[in-house]
C-alpha positions in Angstrom: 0.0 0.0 0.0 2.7 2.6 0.5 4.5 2.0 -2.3 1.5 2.2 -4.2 0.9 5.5 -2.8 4.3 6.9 -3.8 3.8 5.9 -7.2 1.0 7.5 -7.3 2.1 10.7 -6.1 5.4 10.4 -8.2 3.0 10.5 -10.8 1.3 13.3 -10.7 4.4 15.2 -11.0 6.0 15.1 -14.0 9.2 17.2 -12.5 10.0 14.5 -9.9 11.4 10.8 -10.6 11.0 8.1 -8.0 13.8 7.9 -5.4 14.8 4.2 -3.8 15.6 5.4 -0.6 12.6 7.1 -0.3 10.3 4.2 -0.8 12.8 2.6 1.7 12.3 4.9 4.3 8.2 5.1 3.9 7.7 1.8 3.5 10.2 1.3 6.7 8.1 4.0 8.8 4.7 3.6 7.4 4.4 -0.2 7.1 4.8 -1.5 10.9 1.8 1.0 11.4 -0.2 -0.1 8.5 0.1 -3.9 9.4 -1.3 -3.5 12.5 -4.5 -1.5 11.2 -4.9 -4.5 8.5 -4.2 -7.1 11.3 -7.1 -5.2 13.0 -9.7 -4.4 10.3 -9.1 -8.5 9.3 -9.6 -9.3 12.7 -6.5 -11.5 12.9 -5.6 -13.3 16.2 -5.1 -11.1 19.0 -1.5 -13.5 19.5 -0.5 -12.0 16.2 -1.6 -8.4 17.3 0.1 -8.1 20.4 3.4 -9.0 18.7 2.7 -5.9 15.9 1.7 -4.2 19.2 5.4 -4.7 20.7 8.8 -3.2 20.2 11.1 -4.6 17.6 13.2 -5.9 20.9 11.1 -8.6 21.2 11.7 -11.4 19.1 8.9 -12.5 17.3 8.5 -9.0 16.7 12.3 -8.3 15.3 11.7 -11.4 12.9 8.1 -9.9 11.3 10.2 -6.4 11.1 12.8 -8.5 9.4 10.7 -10.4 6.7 9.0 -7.5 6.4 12.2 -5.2 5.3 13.8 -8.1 3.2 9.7 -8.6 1.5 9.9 -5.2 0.4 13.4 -4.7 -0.3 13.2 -8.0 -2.2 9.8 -6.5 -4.3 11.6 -2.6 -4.7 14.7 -5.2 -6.5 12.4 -7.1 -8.6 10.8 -4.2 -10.1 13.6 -2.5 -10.5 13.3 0.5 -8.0 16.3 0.0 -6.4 19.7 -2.3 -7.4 21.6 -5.2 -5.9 23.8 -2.9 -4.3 21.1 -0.2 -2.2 19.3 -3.6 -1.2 23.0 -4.3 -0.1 23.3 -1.3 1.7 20.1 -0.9 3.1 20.6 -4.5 4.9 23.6 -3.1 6.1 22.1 0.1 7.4 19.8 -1.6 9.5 22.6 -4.1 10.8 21.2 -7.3 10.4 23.7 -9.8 10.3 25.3 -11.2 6.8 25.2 -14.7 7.6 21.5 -14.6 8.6 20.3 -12.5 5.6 22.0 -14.2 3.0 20.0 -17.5 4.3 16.7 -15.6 4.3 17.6 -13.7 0.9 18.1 -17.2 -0.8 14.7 -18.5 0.3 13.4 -15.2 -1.1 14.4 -15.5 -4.3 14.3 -19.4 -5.0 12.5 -20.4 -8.2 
């Protein structure tokens, strides 16, 4: 949903040209919000909306955050919003560990 709302309103402006980091940093500040209104409105178990509830501190919490930054980063990649190299550096940024990533990235993108 955000990143269908910032295509939409690079859209309208014919002077601007969609930044990666942007969507990035929306989808990273918008999205943990967002889930948690979904997980509402669908009336999903209140198990799974205590843990959207919680700080990323808690674990089950940090790994939905997780998946949920390697998802997108994985769909702004495929679509050609952002390269290898800002995925690379955007894992980086929010220090997740190499080892751990690379395991989750290859699940991601098996065919």
């Amino acid at each position: 949903m955000v990143y269908g709302a910032a295509l939409d309103g690079y859209s309208r402006s014919l002077k601007l040209s969609p930044n990666p980091a942007l969507f990035v940093e929306l989808i990273e500040t918008l999205a943990p919000r967002m889930s948690l209104r979904i997980a509402r409105d669908w009336q999903t178990s209140p198990r799974l909306l205590s843990v959207l509830e919680r700080s990323g501190e808690e674990k089950l919490a940090t790994a939905l955050h997780v998946g949920e930054l390697l998802g997108t980063l994985s769909f702004l990649e495929s679509q050609t919003v952002i390269s290898r190299q800002e995925r690379l550096d955007s894992v980086k940024i929010a220090g997740l560990p190499a080892d751990i990533v690379d395991d989750i990235w290859a699940r991601l993108t098996a065919v």
